[in-house]
DRENKEVEX-301985 format. One line per field, with one value per residue (C-alpha): residue in one letter; y, z, x. Coordinates in Angstrom, 1 decimal, always signed. Each point is the difference from the previous one (the first is absolute). Layout:
N
residu <- (a / ...)
yy <- (Y / ...)
zz <- (Z / ...)
xx <- (X / ...)
//
This chain:
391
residu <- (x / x / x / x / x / x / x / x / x / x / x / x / x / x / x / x / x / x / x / x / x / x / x / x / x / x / x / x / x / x / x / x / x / x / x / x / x / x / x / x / x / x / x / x / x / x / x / x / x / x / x / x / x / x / x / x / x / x / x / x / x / x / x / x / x / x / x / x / x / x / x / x / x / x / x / x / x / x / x / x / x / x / x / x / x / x / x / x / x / x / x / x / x / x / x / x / x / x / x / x / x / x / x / x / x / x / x / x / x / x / x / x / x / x / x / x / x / x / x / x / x / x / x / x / x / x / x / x / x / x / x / x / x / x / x / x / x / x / x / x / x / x / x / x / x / x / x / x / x / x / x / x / x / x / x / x / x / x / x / x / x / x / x / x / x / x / x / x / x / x / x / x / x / x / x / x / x / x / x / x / x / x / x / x / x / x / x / x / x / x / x / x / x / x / x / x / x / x / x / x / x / x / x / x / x / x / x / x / x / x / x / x / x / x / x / x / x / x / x / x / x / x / x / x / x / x / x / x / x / x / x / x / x / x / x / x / x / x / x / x / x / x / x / x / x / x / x / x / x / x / x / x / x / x / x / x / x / x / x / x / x / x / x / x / x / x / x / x / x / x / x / x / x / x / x / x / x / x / x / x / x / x / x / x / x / x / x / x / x / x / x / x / x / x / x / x / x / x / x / x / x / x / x / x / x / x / x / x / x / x / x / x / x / x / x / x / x / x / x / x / x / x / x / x / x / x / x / x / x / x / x / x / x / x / x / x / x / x / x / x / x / x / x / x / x / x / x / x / x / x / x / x / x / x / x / x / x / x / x / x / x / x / x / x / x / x / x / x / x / x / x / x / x / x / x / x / x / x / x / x / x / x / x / x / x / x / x / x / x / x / x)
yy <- (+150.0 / -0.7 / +0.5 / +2.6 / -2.2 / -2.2 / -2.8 / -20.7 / -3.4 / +1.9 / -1.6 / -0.7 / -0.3 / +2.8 / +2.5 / +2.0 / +4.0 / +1.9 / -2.9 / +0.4 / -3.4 / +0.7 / -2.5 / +0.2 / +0.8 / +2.7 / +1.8 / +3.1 / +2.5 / +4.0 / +2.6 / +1.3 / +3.8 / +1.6 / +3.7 / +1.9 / -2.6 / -1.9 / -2.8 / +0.6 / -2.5 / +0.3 / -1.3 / +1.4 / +0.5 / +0.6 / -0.2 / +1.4 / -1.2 / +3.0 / -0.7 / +1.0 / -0.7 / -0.5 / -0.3 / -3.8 / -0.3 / -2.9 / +2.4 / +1.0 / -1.7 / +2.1 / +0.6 / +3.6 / +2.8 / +3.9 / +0.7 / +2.6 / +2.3 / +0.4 / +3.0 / +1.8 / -2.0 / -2.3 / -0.2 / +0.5 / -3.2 / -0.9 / -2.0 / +1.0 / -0.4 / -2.9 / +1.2 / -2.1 / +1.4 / -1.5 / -3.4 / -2.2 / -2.4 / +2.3 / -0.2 / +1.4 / -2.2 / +0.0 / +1.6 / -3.0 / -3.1 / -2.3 / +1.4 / +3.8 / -1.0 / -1.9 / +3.3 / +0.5 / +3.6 / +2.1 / -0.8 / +1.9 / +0.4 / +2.7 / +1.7 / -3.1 / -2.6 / -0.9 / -0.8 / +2.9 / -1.1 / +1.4 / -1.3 / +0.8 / -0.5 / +1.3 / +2.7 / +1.0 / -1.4 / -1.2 / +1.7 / -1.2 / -2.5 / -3.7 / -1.4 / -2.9 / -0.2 / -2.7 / -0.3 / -1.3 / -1.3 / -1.7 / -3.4 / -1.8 / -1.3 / +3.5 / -0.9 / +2.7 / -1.1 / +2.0 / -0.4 / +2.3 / +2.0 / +2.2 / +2.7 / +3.7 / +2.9 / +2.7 / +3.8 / +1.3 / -1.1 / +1.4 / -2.4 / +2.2 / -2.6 / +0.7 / -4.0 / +0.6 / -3.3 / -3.1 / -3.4 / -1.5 / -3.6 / -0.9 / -3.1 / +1.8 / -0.6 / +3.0 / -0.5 / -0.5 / -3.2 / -1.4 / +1.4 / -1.9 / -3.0 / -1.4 / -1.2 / +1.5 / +2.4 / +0.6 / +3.3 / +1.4 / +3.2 / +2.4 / +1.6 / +3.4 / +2.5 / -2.5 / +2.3 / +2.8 / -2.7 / -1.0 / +0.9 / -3.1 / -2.6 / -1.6 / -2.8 / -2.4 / -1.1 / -3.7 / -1.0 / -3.6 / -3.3 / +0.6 / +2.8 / -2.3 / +0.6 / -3.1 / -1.0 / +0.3 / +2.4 / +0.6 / +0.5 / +0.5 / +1.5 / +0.1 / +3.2 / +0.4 / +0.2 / +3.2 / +2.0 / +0.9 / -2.1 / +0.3 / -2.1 / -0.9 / +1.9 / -1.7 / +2.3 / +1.1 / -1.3 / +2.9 / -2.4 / -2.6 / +2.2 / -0.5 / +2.1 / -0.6 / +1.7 / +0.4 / +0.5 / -1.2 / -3.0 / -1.7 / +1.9 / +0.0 / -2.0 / +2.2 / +2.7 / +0.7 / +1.2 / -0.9 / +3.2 / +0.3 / +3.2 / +1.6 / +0.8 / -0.6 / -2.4 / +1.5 / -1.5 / +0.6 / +2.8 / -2.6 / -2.4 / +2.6 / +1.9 / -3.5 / -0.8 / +3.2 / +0.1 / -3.7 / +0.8 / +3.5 / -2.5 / -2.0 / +2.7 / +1.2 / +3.9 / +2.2 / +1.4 / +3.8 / +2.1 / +3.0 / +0.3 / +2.0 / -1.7 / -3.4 / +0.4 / -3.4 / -1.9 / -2.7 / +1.2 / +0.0 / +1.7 / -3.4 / -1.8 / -3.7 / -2.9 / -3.8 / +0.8 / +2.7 / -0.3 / -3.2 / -2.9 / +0.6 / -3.0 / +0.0 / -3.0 / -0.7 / -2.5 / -3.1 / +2.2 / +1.5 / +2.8 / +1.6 / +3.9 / +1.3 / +3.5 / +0.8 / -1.0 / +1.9 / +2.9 / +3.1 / +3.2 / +2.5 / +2.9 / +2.9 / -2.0 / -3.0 / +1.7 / -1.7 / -3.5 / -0.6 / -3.2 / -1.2 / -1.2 / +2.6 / +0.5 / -0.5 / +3.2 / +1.9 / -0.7 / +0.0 / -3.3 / +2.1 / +1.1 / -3.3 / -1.9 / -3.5 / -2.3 / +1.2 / -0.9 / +0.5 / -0.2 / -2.1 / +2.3 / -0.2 / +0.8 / -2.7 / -2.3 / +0.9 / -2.6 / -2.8 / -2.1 / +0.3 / -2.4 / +0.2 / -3.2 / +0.4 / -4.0 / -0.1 / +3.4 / -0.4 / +2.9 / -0.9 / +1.1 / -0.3 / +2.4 / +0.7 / +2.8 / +1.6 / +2.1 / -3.6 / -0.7)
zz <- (+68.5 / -0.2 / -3.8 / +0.1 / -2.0 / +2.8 / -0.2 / +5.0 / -0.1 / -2.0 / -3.5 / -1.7 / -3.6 / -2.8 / -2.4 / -2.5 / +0.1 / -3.4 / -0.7 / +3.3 / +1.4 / +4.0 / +2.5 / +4.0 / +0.2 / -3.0 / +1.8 / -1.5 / +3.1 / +0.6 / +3.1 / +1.4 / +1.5 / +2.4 / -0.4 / +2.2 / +0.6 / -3.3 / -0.9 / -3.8 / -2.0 / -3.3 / -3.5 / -2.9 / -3.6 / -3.2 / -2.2 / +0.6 / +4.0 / +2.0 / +3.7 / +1.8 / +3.7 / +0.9 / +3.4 / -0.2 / +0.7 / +0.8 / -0.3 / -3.9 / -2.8 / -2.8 / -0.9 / -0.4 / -0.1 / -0.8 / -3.4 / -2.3 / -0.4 / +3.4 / +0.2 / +3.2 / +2.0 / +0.4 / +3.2 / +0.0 / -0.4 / +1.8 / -3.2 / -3.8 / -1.4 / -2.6 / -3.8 / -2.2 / -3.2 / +1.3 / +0.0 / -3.3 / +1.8 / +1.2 / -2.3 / +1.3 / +0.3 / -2.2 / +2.0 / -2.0 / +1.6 / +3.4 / +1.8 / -0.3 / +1.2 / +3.1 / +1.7 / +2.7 / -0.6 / -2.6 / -3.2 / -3.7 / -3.2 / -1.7 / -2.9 / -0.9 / +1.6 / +2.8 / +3.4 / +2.3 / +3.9 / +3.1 / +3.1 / +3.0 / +4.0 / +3.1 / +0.0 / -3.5 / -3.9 / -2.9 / -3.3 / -3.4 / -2.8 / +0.3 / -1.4 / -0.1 / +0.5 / +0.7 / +3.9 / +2.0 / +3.5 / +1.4 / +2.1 / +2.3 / -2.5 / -0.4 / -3.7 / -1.7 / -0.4 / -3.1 / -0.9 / -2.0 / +1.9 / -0.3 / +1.8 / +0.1 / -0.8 / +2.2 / -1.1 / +2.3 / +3.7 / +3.2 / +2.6 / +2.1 / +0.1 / -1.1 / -0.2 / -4.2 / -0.6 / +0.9 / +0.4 / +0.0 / +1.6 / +0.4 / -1.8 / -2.6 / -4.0 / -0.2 / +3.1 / +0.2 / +1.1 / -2.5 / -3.6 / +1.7 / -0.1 / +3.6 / +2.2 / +3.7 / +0.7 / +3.9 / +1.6 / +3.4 / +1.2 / +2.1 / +3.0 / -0.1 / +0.5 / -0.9 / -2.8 / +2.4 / +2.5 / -3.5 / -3.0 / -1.6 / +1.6 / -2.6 / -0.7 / -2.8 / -1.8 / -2.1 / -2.5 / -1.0 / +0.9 / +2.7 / +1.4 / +2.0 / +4.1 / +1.8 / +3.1 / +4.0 / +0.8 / -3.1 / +0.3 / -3.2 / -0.7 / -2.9 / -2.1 / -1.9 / -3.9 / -1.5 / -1.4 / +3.9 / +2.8 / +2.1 / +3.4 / +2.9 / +3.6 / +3.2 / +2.2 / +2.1 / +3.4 / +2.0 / +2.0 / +1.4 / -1.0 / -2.8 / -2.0 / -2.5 / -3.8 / +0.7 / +3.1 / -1.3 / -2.2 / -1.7 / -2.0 / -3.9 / -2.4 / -1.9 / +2.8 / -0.5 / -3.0 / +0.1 / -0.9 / -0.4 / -1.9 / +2.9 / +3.1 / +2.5 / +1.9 / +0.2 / +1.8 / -0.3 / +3.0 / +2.3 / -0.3 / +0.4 / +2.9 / +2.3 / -0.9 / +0.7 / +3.3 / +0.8 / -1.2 / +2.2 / +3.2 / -1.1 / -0.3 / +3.4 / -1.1 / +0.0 / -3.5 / -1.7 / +0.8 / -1.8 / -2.8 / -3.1 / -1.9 / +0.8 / -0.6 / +1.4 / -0.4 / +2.9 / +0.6 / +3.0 / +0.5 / +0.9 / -2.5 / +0.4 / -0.1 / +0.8 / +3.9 / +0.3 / -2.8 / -1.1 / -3.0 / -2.1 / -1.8 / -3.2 / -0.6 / -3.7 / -1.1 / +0.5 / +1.0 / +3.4 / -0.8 / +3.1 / -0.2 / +2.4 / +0.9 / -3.0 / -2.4 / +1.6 / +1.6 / -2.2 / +0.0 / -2.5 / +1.6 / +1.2 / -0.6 / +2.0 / +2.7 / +0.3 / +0.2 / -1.5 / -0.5 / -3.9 / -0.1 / -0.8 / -0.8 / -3.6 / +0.6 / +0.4 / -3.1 / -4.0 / +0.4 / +1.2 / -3.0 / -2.1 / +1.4 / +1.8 / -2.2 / +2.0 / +3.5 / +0.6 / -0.7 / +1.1 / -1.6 / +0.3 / +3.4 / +1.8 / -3.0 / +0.6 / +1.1 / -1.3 / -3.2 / -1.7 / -3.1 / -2.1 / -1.8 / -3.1 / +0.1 / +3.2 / +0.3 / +3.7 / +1.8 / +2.2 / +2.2 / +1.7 / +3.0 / -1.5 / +0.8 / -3.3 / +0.5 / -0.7 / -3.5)
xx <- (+84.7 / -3.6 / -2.1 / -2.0 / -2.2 / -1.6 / +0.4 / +16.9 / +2.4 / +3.5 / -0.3 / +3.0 / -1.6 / +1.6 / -2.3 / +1.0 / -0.6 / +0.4 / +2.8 / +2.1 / -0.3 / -0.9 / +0.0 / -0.2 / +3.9 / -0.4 / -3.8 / -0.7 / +0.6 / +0.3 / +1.2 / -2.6 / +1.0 / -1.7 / -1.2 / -2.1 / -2.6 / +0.3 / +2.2 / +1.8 / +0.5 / +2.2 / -0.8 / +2.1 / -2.2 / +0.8 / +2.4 / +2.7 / -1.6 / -0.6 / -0.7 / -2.9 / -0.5 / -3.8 / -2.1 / -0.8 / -3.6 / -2.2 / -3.0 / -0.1 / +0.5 / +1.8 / +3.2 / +1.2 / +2.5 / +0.0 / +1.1 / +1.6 / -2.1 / -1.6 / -2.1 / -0.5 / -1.4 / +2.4 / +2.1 / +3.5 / +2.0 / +3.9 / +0.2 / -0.4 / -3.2 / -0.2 / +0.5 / -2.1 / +1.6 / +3.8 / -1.3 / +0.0 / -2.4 / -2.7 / -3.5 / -3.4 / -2.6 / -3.3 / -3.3 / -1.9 / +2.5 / -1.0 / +2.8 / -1.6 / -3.3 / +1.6 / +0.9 / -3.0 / -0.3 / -1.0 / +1.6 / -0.4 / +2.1 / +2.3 / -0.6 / +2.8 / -2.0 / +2.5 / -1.7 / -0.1 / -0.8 / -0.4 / +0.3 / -1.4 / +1.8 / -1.4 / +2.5 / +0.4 / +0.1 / +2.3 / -1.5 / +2.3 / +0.2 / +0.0 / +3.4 / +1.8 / +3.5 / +3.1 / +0.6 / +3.0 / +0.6 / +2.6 / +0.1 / +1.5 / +2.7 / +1.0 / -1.7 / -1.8 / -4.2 / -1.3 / -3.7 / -2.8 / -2.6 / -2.7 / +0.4 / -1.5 / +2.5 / -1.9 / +0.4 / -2.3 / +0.5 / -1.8 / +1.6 / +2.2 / +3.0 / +3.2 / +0.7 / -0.7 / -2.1 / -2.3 / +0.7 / -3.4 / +0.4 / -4.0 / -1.6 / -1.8 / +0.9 / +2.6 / +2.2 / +3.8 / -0.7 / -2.7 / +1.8 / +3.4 / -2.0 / +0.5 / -2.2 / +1.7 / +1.8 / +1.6 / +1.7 / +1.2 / -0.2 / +1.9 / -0.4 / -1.3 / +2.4 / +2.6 / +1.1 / +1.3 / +2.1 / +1.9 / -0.8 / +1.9 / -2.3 / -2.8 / -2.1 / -1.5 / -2.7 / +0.2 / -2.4 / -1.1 / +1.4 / +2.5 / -2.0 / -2.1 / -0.2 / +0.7 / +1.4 / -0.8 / -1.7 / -2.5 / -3.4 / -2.3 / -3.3 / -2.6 / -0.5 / -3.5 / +0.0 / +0.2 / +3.4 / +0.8 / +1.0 / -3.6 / +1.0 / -2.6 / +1.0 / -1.5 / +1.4 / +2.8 / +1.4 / +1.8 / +2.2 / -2.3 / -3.4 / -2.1 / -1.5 / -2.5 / -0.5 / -3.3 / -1.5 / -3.6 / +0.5 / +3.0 / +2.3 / -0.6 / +1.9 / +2.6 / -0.1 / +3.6 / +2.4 / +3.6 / +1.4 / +4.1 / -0.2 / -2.3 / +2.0 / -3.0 / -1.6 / -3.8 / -2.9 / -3.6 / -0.9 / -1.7 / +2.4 / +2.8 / -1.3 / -0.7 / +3.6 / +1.6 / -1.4 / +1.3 / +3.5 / -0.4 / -1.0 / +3.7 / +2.7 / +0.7 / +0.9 / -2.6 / -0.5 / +0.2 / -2.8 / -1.1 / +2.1 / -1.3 / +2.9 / -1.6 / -3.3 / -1.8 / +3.5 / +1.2 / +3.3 / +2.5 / +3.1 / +1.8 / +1.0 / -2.5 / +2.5 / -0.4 / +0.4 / -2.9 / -2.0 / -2.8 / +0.7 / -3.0 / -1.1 / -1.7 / -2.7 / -0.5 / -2.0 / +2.2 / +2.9 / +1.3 / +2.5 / +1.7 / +0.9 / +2.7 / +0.2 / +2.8 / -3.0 / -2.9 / +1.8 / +1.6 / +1.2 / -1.0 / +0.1 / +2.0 / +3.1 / -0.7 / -1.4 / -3.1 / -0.4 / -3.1 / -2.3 / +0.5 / -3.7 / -2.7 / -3.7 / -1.2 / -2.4 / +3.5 / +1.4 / -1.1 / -1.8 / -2.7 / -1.1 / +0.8 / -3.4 / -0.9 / +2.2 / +3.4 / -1.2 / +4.1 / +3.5 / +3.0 / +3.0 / +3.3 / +1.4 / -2.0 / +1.4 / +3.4 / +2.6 / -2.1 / +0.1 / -3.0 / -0.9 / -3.0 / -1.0 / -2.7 / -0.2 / -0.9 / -1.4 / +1.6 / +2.4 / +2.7 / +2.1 / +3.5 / +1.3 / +3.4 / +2.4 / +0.0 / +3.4 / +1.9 / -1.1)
//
């Protein structure tokens, strides 16, 4: 879920985490659920812990949850809203500290001089109070991993999401994965539209050593430095046919943001439209026409498969990553319908309005069924086809 605000060998040595000793056969790990286009991930706070299941998102950075009271505004949860005053480990945090001033958007004090943020996503904010409170994961051991985090304790949302919170899992200095203090993190995603086949079926994220992706199959690319993971597209082969980023020159460094809490895959228009029309020239179905409901959407009535539909294949920098049809074909409409192309135009989504620094987004159905590792050490991305239902 992109800011608004625009911006592996397996060691076997041991750390210690808030005085849990973790090692590669104790990796700090959570399910990851999916939920209408998001994947949940669950981290208990407080004390006594109280779970909350956020979207785990590669494109943001902080840590946050409704809380009692929420006012309004805020979107109606499936699970209870956080209660600050139940928890005997739950203390604001000063408008005067570092941590306050490390939110990217606006930040001021209450009349009590605790720091009030709000934070700003293409499709909404997280207004509240900057807190920090005890946090608990499990791992592979079955082990419970407790740590402290900063976190915001938002009373005044306007995301429409019922999924309650966000798991910010970007680079910058208040992400899950910088307060934990590792250094990689790894996690697999679902299918979409897993969910409704069986509801039981979920996946996992790992964090530090243990969480590295190695093994056939692995290919690896740079990200740029900033809080986000800003990778380099080439271009995309439909089948056996290239097609460049840019038509005019090479493509940009950075071009691209590695977005699991965003559930599209969205392409400058030029690049979009000269690949639409090559995957049109590959699918031998001739596509909807004329259909208010679709707007300017590639969809078919069939559904695309391996036998009638193209492999799409992603060049990063450094890193081929082949899409089949599963990854880049979906059906979000009129009950599965429509079988429409997963891949869309930038200009038709909220990344219009965001400005030159999001050229595009890789979200999470194209990333699905692969094992995706982000190393801060060295700043690479990799990935692993996996089939993500057997984890």
């Amino acid at each position: 879920m992109a800011s608004g605000v625009i911006f592996h060998p397996c060691f076997l040595l041991s750390y210690y985490l808030i005085g849990l000793l973790v090692s590669a056969h104790n990796v700090p790990q959570a399910r990851l659920t999916p939920h209408y286009g998001h994947h949940l991930m669950k981290v208990s706070i407080g004390t006594p812990p109280k779970d909350i299941y956020g979207t785990a998102d590669t494109g943001s950075n902080l840590v946050w949850t409704p809380c009692v009271p929420c006012n309004d505004n805020c979107f109606k949860q499936i699970h209870p809203l956080f209660d600050p005053k139940k928890s005997s480990t739950y203390s604001e945090i000063s408008c005067h500290s570092e941590k306050c001033h490390q939110v990217w958007d606006e930040v001021r004090c209450s009349p009590q001089n605790s720091c009030i943020y709000s934070y700003g996503y293409a499709s909404g904010l997280s207004h509240g109070v900057l807190a920090k409170e005890k946090a608990t994961i499990t791992s592979t051991s079955g082990q419970a991993v407790s740590f402290d985090i900063v976190f915001g304790c938002g009373h005044n949302n306007t995301l429409r999401s019922d999924a309650q919170a966000i798991i910010g899992l970007g680079s910058g200095p208040l992400s899950f994965v910088s307060q934990i203090g590792g250094s990689r993190f790894s996690y697999c995603l679902l299918p979409y539209g897993t969910e409704y086949a069986d509801p039981s079926i979920t996946s996992k994220i790992s964090f530090g050593n243990g969480s590295e992706v190695v093994g056939d199959g692995v290919v690896s690319t740079p990200f740029v430095a900033g809080d986000q993971y800003f990778v380099t597209l080439e271009g995309i082969s439909v089948g056996d046919t290239y097609v460049s980023f840019n038509s005019s020159g090479k493509a940009s460094k950075g071009n691209m943001c590695i977005d699991s809490g965003s559930p599209t895959f969205a392409l400058p228009p030029d690049f979009y439209d000269r690949l639409e029309v090559e995957v049109k020239k590959q699918i031998p179905i001739d596509p909807i026409m004329d259909d208010p409901n679709l707007g300017t959407r590639l969809c078919y009535r069939t559904k695309i498969t391996n036998e009638n539909g193209p492999i799409l294949t992603v060049h990063f920098e450094g890193a081929d990553v082949e899409l089949k049809p599963i990854q880049t074909f979906n059906q979000p409409l009129k009950e599965y319908e429509y079988h429409c192309f997963g891949i869309t135009n930038t200009a038709n989504t909220e990344l219009a309005d965001v400005g030159d620094h999001y050229q595009g987004i890789y979200g999470n159905y194209v990333q699905a069924n692969f094992l995706i590792g982000f190393d801060f050490e060295t700043r690479m991305v990799s990935f692993k086809p996996t089939d993500c239902t057997k984890l």
